[in-house]
C-alpha positions in Angstrom: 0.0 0.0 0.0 2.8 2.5 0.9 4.7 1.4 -2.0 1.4 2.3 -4.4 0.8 5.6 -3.0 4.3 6.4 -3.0 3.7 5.8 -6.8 0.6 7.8 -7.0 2.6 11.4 -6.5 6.3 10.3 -7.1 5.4 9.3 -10.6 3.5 11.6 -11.7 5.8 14.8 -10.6 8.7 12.0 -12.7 6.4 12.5 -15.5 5.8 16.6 -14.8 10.0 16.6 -14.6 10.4 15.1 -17.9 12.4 11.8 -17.2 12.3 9.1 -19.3 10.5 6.1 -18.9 13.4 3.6 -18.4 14.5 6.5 -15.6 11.5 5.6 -14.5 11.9 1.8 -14.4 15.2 1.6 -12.9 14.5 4.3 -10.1 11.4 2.4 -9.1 11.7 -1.0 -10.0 8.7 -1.4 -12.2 8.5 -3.0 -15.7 8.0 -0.7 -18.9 3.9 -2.1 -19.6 3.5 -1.1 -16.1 5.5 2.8 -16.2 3.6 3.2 -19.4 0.3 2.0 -18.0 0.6 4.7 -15.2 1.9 7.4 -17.6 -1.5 7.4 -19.8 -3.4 7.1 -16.6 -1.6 10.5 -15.3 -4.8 12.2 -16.4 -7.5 9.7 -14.7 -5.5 10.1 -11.3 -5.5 14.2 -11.2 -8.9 13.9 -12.4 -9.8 11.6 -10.0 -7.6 13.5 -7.0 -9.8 16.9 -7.9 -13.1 15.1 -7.2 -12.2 14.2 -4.0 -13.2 16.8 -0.8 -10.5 15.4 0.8 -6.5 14.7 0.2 -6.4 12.2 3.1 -8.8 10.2 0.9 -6.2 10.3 -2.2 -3.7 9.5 0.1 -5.3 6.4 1.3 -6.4 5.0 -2.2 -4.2 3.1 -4.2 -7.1 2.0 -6.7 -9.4 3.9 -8.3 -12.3 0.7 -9.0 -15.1 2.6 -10.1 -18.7 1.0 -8.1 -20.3 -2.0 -8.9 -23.7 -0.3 -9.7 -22.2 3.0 -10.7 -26.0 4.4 -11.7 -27.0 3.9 -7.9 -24.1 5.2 -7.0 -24.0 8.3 -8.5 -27.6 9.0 -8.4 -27.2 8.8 -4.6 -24.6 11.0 -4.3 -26.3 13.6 -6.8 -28.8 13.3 -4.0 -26.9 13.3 -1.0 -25.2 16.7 -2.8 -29.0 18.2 -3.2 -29.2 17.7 0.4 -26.3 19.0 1.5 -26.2 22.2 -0.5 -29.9 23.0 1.0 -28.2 22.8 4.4 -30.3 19.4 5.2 -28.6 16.9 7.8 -27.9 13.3 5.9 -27.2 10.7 7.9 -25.4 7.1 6.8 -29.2 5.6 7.5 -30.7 8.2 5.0 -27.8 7.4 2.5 -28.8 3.8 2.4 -32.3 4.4 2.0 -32.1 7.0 -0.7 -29.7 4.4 -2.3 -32.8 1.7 -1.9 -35.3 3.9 -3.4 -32.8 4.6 -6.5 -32.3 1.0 -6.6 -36.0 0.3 -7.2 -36.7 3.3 -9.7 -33.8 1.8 -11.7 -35.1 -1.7 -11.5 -31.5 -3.4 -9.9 -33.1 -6.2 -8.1 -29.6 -7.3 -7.1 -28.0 -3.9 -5.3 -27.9 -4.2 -1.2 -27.6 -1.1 0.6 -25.3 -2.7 2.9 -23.4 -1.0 5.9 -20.3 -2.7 3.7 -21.9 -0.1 1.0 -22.2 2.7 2.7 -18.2 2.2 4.2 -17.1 2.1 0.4 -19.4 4.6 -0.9 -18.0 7.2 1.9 -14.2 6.6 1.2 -14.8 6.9 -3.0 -16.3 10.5 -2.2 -14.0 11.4 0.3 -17.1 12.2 2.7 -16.2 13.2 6.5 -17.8 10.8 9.2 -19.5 14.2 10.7 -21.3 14.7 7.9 -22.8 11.4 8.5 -24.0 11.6 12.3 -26.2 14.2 12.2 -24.2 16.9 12.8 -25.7 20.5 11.3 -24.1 20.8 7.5 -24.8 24.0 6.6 -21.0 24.5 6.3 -18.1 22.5 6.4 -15.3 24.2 7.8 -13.2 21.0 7.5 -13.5 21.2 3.8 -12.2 24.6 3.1 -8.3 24.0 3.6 -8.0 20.6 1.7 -9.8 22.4 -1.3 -7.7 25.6 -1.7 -4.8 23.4 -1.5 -5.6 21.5 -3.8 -6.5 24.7 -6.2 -3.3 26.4 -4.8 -2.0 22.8 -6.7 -4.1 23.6 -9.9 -3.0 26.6 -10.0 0.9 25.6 -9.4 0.6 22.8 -12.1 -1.4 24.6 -15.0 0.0 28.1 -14.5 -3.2 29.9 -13.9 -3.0 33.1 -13.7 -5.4 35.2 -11.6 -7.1 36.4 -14.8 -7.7 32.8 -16.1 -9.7 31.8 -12.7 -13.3 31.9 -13.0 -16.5 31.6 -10.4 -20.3 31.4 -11.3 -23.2 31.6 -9.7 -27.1 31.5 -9.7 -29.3 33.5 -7.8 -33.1 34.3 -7.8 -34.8 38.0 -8.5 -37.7 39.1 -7.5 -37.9 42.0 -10.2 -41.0 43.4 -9.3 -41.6 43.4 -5.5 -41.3 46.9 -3.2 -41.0 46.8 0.2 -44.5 46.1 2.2 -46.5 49.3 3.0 -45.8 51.3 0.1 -48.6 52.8 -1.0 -48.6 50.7 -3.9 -48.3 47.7 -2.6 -50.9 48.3 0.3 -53.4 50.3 -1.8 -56.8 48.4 -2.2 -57.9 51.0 -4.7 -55.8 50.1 -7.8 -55.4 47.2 -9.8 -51.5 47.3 -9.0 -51.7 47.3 -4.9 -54.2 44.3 -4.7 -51.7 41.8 -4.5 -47.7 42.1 -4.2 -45.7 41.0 -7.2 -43.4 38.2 -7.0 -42.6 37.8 -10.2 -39.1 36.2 -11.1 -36.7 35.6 -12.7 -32.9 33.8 -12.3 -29.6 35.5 -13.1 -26.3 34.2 -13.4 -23.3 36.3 -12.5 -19.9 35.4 -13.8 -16.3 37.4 -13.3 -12.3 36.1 -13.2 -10.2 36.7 -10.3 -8.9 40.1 -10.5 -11.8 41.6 -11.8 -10.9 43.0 -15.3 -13.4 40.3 -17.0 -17.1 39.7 -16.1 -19.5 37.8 -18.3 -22.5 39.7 -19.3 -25.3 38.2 -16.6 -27.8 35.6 -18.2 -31.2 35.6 -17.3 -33.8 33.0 -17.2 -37.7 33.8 -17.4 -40.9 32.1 -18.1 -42.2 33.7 -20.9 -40.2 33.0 -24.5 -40.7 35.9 -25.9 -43.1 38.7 -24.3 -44.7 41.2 -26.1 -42.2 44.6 -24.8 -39.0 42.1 -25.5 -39.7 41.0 -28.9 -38.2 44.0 -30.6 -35.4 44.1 -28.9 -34.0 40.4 -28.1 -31.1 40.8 -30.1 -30.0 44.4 -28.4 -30.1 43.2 -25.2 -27.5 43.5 -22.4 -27.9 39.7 -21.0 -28.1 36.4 -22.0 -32.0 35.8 -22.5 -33.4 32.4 -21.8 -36.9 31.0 -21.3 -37.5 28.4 -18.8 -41.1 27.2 -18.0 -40.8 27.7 -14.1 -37.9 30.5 -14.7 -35.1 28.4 -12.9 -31.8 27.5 -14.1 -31.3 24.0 -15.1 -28.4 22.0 -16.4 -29.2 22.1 -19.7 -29.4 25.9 -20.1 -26.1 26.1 -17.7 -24.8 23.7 -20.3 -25.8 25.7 -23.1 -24.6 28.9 -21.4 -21.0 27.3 -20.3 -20.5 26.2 -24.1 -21.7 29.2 -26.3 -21.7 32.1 -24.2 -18.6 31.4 -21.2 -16.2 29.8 -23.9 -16.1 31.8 -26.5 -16.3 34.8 -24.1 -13.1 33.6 -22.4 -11.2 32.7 -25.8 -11.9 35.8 -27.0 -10.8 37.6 -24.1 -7.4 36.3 -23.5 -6.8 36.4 -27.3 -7.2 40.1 -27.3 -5.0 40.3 -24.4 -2.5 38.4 -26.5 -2.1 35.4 -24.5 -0.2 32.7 -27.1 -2.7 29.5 -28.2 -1.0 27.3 -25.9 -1.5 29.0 -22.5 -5.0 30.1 -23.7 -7.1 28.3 -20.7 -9.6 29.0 -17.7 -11.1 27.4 -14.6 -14.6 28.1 -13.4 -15.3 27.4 -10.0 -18.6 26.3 -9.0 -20.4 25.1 -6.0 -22.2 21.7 -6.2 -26.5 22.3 -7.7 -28.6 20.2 -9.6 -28.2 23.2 -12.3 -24.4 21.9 -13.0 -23.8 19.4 -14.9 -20.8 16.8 -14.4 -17.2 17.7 -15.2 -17.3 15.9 -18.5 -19.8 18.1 -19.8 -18.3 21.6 -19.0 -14.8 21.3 -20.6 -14.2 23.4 -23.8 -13.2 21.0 -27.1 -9.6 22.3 -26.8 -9.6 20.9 -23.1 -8.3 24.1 -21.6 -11.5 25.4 -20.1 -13.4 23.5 -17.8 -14.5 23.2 -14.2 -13.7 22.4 -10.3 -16.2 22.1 -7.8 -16.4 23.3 -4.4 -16.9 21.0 -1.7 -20.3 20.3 0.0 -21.4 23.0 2.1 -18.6 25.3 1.6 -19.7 27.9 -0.9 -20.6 30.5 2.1 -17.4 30.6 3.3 -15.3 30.4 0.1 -17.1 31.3 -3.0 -16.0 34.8 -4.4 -20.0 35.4 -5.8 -20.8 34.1 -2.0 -18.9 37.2 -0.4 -21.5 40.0 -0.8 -21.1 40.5 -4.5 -24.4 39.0 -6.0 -26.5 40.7 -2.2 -24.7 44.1 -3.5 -25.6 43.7 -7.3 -29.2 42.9 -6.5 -29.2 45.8 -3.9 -27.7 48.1 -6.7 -31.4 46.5 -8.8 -33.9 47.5 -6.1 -32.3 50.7 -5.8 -32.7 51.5 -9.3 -36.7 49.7 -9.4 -37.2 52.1 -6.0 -36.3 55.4 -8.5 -37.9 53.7 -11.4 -41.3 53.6 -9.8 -41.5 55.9 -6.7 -42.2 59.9 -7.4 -40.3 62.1 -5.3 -42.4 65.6 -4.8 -40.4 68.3 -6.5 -41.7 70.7 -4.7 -43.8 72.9 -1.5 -45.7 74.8 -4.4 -48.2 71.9 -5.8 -51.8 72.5 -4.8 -52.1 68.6 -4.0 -49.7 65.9 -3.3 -49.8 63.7 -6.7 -46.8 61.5 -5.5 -49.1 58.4 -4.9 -51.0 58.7 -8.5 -47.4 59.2 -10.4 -45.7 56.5 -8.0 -48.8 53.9 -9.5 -48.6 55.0 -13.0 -44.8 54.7 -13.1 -44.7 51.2 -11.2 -47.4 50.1 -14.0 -44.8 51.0 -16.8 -42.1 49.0 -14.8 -41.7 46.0 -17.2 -39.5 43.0 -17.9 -37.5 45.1 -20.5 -36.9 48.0 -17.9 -35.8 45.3 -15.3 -32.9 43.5 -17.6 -31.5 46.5 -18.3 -31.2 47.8 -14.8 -29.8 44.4 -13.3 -27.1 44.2 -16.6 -26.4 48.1 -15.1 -26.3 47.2 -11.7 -23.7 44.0 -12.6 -21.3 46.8 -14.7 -21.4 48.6 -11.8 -19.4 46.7 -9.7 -16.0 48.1 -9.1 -13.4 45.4 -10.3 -11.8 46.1 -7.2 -14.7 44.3 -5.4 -14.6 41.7 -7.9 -10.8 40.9 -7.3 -11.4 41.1 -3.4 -14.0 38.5 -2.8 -11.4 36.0 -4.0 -9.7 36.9 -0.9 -10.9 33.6 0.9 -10.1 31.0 -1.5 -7.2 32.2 -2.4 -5.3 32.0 1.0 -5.8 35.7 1.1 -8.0 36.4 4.1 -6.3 39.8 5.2 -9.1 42.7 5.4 -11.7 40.7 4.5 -14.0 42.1 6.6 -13.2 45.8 5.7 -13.8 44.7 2.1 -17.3 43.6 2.9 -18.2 46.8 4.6 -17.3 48.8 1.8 -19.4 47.2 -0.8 -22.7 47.9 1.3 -21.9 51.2 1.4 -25.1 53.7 0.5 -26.8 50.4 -0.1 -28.0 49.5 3.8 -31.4 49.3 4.7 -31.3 52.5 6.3 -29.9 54.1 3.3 -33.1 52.5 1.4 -35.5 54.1 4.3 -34.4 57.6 4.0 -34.8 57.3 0.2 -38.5 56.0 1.2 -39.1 58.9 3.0 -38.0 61.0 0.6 -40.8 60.1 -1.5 -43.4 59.9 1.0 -43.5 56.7 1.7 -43.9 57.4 5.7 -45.8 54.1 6.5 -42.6 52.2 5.5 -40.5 50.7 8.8 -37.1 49.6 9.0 -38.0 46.0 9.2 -40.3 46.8 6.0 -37.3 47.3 4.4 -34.9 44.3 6.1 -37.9 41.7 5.2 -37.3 43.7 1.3 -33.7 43.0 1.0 -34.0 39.9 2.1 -36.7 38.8 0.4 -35.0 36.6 -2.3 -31.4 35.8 -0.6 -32.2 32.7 -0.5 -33.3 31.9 -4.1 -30.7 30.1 -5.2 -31.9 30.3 -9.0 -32.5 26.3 -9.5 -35.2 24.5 -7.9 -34.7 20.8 -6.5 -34.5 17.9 -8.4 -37.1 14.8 -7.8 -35.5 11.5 -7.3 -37.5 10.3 -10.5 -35.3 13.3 -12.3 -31.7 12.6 -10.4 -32.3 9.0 -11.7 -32.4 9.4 -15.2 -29.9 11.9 -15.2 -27.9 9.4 -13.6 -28.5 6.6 -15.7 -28.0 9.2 -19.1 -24.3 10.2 -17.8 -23.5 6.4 -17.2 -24.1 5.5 -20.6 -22.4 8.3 -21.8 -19.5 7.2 -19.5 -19.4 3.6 -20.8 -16.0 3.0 -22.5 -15.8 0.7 -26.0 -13.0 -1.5 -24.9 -11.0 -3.1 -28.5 -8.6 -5.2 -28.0 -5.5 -5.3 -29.9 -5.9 -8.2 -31.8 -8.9 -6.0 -32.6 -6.6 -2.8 -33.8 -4.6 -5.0 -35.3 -7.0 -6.6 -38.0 -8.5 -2.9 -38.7 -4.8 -1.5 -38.6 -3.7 -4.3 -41.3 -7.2 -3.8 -43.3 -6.1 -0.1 -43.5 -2.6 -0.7 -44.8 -4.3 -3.2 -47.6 -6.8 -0.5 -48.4 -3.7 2.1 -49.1 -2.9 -0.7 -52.0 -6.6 -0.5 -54.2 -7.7 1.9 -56.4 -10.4 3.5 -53.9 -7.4 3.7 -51.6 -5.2 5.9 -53.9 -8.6 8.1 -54.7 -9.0 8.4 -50.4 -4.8 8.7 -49.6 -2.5 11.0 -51.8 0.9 10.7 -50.5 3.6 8.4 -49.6 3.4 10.3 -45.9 -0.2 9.1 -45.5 0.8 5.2 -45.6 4.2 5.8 -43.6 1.9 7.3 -40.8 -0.6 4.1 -41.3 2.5 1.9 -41.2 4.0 3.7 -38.0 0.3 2.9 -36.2 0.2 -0.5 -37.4 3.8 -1.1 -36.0 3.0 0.9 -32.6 -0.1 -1.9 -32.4 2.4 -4.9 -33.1 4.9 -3.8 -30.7 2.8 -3.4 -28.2 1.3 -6.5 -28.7 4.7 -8.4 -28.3 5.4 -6.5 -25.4 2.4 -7.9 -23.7 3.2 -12.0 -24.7 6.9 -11.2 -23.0 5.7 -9.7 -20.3 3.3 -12.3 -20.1 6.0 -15.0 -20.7 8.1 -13.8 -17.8 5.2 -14.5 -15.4 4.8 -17.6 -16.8 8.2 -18.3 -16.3 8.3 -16.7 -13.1 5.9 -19.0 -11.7 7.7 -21.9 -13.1 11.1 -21.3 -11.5 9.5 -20.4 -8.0 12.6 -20.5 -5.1 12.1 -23.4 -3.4 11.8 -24.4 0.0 15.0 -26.1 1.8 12.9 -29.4 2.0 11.8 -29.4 -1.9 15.3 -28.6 -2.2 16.7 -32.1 -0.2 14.6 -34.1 -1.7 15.9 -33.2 -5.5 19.1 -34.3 -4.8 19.4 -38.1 -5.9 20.4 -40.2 -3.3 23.9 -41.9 -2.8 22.6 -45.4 -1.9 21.2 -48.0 -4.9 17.8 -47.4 -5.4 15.2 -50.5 -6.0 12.3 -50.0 -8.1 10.0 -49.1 -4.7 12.7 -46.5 -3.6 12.7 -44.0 -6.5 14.1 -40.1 -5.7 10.8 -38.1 -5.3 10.7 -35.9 -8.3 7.9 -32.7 -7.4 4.8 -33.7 -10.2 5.3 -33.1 -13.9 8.7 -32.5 -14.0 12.2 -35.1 -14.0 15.5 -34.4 -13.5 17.8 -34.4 -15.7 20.2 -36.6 -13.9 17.3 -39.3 -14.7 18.3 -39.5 -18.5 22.1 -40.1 -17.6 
């Protein structure tokens, strides 16, 4: 075990270094199948060491055996995520029977929830033993230090600049709500105050590390196309998707990450001249049904792609976490407050009109006036707050604090009062406006999953994940079949040059090399086995003995095999 997890960082920072295989081989003692087996696996293992909450779990693994029922499996932890990020306690009990229910939706008769189960399924995703006994997870504190160490490594290994690091996040808007007891919202004598608007929409926020490059925000409605944006869709400041319940999901996140996010990135750090090779991003994210896995957010080059935060850790750690989304969408209801409430201009009216104006203008408030205003209130945002929030992930947690304070400047609920009472609005209270503010913190912009839904997603990415295995007696036939093709007439039409079937013949070679290099490594075992060291009693009863030997007293040969002093 020591030996193999030795192996799992030695190796690979051999690889990083440069050395040679046969280095390799003779500094470690390994075989050549084995160095090269390990070498194309480099990628699997990071992969596998950045999915982990935990480095004491990579430490302790040595294999990296995916599960027996790997649709279960990751259909429970999907679940167990779900819970987690909505601050609900999951105990090891609660795992097994989620993983039973899962079992049953997809039909595996032969899957037992075992307590054997649950002790594997805990060490393959690195999951604490607190977070399994009922302890309150609405943040893991544990979690935070492994993961921006193991960014801090991303970072080291890829080069990442602070430019090239990336964090997302989804949040809920109630565009349309003012603060209770307003005269509009209190009113009984106009169509407008009989009820209090909620209406919604989701908004994704999106900026890099030191603040000179945010993503224009992307918002989700229900409607398709309504009747005041159907003029302008193409002029607008956001990213406009329709969603029938208004949340984010994991296909539009999808959708966003691959043709708004990429080509926003490549075409930033291109005009920044950054050379094609070092063009490449990170986006952090914390763990919602509205991701999707890993595999689905990288870029085709490979470069861009995505880390997730741990369970329970994005309000400690996430940059859009530290005030910047509360801020942006205080900056909004600032702006909705002057959109719709009159201020009196003046001693010399004969009557106060401020209610009548206040209800005509929150009338003309619509869904057009409200994307522009929250695509304002996100350019808004000094880059300077931008780069700060990353304070906390970043091992930079030095006036933190101060930082905070600053972005809520003009923009606390007092602030919001006064501008209330400015316009006459002197049935409002402080906790009016608290309750206001508030009001949709806690949208998170994405709505829960059903288990019916986490299945079938689960069950999609495992067939997506299923590898075609061909041997290479396989790649041989269709290697040699190629080379033969090179020879007919439909092959010359197909292959031009000389430098086509050379690169044919190279692969075909590569495929019979490798295929001897299996039989003699195969052969050696073989042989291996054969020429075992034997014991010091095997070893006395080989050697022939000195007296004449009758028929009955024979030397004792071990089975299937005679000496050779026999045949003398």
């Amino acid at each position: 075990r020591n030996r193999r997890s030795r192996f799992g960082s030695g190796l690979r920072k051999k690889f990083n270094e440069g050395l040679s295989v046969k280095t390799i081989m003779v500094q470690y003692g390994l075989g050549k199948s084995t160095v090269y087996d390990i070498k194309y696996a480099k990628e699997k293992i990071l992969k596998f060491a950045e999915e982990q909450d935990s480095d004491v779990t990579v430490r302790k693994r040595t294999r990296m055996d995916p599960a027996k029922f790997k649709d279960i499996e990751d259909a429970t932890f999907k679940w167990y995520k779900q819970q987690s990020a909505a601050g609900v306690t999951v105990r090891g009990t609660e795992l097994q029977q989620a993983a039973k229910r899962f079992a049953q939706i997809l039909e595996k008769e032969n899957f037992v929830a075992s307590s054997g189960w649950l002790h594997r399924f805990k060490i393959r995703h690195g999951l604490h033993n607190n977070k399994l006994t009922g302890e309150a997870t609405s943040t893991d504190v544990g979690a935070v230090g492994p993961f921006k160490e193991k960014l801090k490594g991303i970072i080291f290994r890829e080069n990442l600049s602070k430019s090239q690091l990336y964090n997302a996040e989804e949040s809920g808007l109630f565009w349309k709500l003012l603060p209770s007891n307003t005269r509009a919202s209190r009113s009984e004598g106009h169509n407008v105050g009989r009820r209090v608007s909620k209406e919604r929409m989701s908004v994704l926020f999106c900026a890099n590390a030191d603040g000179t490059h945010r993503i224009p925000v992307a918002v989700v409605k229900k409607s398709q196309q309504s009747r005041v944006l159907r003029d302008c869709m193409s002029s607008l400041p956001v990213t406009y998707y329709a969603s029938a319940s208004a949340w984010f999901t994991a296909d539009i996140f999808h959708r966003w990450f691959h043709d708004v996010f990429v080509p926003a990135v490549l075409k930033f750090q291109r005009e920044a001249s950054v050379s094609e090779p070092d063009v490449r991003a990170l986006l952090i994210l914390d763990n919602t049904p509205a991701h999707p896995s890993d595999e689905k957010l990288t870029s085709k080059c490979g470069r861009i792609r995505v880390i997730f935060l741990p369970p329970n850790t994005a309000g400690l750690i996430q940059p859009m976490d530290q005030g910047v989304i509360e801020v942006t969408k205080r900056r909004y209801k600032r702006k909705l407050m002057e959109s719709c409430l009159a201020i009196d201009e003046g001693d010399d009216e004969e009557a106060d009109t401020r209610t009548e104006r206040t209800f005509a203008n929150y009338r003309s408030y619509n869904i057009n006036n409200a994307i522009f205003n929250i695509a304002n209130s996100w350019k808004e945002m000094p880059s300077s707050a931008l780069a700060n929030s990353w304070r906390k992930v970043l091992l930079e947690d030095r006036a933190v604090a101060s930082v905070e304070d600053d972005l809520f400047q003009s923009l606390k609920p007092i602030d919001f009062l006064g501008f209330l009472k400015m316009a006459g609005e002197k049935g409002v209270a402080l906790g009016d406006v608290e309750e206001w503010l508030s009001s949709d913190l806690d949208d998170m912009g994405y709505r829960q999953q059903t288990e019916e839904e986490i299945a079938e997603e689960a069950i999609n990415e495992t067939q997506e994940e299923e590898e075609v295995k061909i041997k290479l007696s396989e790649a041989r036939k269709a290697a040699d079949l190629l080379v033969s093709f090179f020879d007919t007439e439909a092959g010359q039409d197909v292959f031009h040059n000389f430098g086509d079937y050379a690169f044919m013949q190279c692969i075909r070679n590569r495929i019979i090399q490798r295929q001897w290099s299996k039989i003699k490594h195969l052969s050696k075992t073989k042989i291996g086995n054969f020429f075992k060291p034997l014991s010091h009693s095997s070893a006395q009863e080989l050697r022939p003995t000195t007296r004449v030997a009758s028929s009955q007293t024979q030397p004792k040969w071990p089975k299937g095999k005679r000496s050779r002093l026999s045949d003398s």
